[in-house]
N, C-alpha and C positions, 0 to 999 in steps of 0.2 A: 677234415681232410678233403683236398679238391676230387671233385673223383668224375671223370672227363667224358663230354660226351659224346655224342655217334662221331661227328666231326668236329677237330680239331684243326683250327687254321691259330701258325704262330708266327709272329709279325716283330718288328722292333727295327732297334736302331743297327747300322752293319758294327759287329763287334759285340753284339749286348751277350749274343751267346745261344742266338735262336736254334743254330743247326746241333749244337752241342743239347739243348734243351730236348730236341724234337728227337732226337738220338737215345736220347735216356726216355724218355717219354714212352715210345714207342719198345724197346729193349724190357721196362717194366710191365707195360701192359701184355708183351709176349709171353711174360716169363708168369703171369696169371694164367696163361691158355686162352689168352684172347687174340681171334683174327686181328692183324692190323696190318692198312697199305700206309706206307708213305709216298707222299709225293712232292717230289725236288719241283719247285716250284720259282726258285730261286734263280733270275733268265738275265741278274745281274753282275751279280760276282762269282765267277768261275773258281775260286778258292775256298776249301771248307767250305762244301756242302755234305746234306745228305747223302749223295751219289758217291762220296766215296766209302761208304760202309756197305757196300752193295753184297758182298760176301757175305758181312757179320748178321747182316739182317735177314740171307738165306739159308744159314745155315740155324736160324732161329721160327724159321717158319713167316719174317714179314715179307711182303712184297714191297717193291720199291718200284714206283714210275719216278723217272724223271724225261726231261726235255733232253732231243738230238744233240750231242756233240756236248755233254756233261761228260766230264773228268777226259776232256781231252782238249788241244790245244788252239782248239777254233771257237772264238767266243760269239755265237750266232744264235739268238733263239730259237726255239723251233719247238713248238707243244704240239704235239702231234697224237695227247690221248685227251677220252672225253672226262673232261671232271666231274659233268652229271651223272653219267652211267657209274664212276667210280663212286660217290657219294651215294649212290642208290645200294650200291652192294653190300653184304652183311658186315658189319663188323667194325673198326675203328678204324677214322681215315685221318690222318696227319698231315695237313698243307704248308708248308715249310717256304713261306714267303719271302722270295728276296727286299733287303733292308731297303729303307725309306720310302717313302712317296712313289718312286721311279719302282720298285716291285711289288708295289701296290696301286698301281697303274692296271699292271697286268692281273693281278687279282681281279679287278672289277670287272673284267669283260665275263667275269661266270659270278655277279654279285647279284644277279637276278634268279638264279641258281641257291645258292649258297644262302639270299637271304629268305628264301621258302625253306630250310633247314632250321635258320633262324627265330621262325616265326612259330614253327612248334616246338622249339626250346632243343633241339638237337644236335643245335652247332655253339662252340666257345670260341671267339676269336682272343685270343691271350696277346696280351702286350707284353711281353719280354724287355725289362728295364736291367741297364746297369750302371748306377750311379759313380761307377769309375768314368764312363765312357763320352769322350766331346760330347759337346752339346745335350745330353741327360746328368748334367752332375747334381743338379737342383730339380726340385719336383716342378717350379714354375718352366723349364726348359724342358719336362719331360713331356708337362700340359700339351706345349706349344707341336711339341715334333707326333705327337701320337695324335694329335687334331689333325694334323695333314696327312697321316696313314689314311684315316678315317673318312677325309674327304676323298682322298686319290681313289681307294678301294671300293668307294659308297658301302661300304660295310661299319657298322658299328662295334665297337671292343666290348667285349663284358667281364676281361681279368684282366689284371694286372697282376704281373709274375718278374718278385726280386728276383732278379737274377747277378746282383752284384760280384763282380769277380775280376783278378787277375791272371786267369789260369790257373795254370800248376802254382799259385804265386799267390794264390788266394789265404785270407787269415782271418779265422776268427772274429779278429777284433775289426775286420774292414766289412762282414758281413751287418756287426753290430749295429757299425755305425752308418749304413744305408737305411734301420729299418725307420726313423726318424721320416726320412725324406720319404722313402715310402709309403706310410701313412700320408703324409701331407699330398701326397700322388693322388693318392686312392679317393681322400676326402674331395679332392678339386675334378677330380674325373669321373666322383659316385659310384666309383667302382668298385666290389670286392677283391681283394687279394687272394690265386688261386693258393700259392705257395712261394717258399722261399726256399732259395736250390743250395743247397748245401755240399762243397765236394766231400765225396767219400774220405779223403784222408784229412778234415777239418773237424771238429767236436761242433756240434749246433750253440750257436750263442743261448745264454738264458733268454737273451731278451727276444727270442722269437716263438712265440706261441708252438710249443711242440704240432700241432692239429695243420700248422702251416710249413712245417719242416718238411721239404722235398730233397733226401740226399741222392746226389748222382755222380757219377763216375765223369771224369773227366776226358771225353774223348776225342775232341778236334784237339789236336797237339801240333806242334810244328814239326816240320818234315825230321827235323834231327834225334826226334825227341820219339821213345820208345812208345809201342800202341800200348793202348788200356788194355788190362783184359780182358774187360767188356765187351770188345768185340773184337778179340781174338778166336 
């Protein structure tokens, strides 16, 4: 079972299901009695992010930083808290990196930071894959696009995390049939697999090692579509 440490930075392609991962992530390790901040870090795509569970996650005891003018109508970055000072503080810190290269740009300017966390084993950067999604449908495509994370960020990955899915639209049989290409991910990137995300209303395939079965709730939904109770 992956079991996470002081710092969590999670990274991927946009759509793989980063901010839905980093939501349930954070939501479980609450629900242990452990501190945990998130931080909307995400200075790309102003939809589904972190920042809009900002309630769910207070009334659970996480803290939540994000950047100026998240979840409102002016798309301008603007990081205005220190992410050293937040990685020093107790407890579990969740970096929720906007998708591709271009938010992992901005990553790197505290990769000199981040990778002294690294270097005593304290930080996981996770690669959040979904083999539904462009350009990650093959493990040789997923190679290519999480090498240019890695360059953008000057940070190194050390998981890989299936996060196969259609949403609410997710099946079984589509989780199955990721974990193939998965494996083949993992061998070409030497990388272990944290876990495999499973939503709460699917049954876990056989063919996924129980020890790697991570089930979560489905929470980024589209506007029409009822919240989770998760963080209700």
């Amino acid at each position: 079972m992956y079991q996470p440490k002081k710092i969590i930075v999670v990274t991927g392609h946009f759509g793989s299901g980063k901010t839905n991962f980093s939501t349930a992530l954070a939501l479980a390790l609450a629900k242990e009695g452990k501190k945990v901040t998130v931080v909307d870090f995400d200075l790309v795509n102003p939809y589904f992010r972190t920042a809009d569970f900002k309630e769910a996650f207070a009334k659970r005891g996480i803290t939540l930083r994000a950047p100026d003018y998240a979840n409102t109508n002016v798309d301008i970055p603007s990081v205005q808290f220190d992410l050293g000072g937040l990685a020093a503080e107790e407890g579990h810190l969740i970096i929720d990196v906007g998708g591709d290269e271009d938010g992992a740009v901005a990553l790197g300017r505290y990769s000199h930071v981040l990778n002294s966390y690294a270097e005593t084993n304290e930080l996981d950067m996770l690669a959040v894959v979904s083999f539904r999604r462009y350009l990650t449908r093959t493990a040789e495509e997923a190679v290519q696009y999480l090498r240019g994370i890695e360059r953008a960020s000057r940070m190194k990955l050390t998981h890989i995390v299936n996060n196969t899915n259609l949403g609410m639209e997710t099946t079984q049989e589509m989780i199955a049939e990721s974990m193939p290409r998965c494996e083949q991910l993992a061998e070409a990137m030497q990388l272990p697999v944290a876990c495999v995300t499973v939503p709460d209303f699917v049954e876990p395939p056989q063919s996924v090692p129980a020890d790697l079965v991570m089930r979560v709730p489905v929470v980024v939904r589209l506007p029409w579509m009822p919240k989770s109770e998760a963080v209700q």
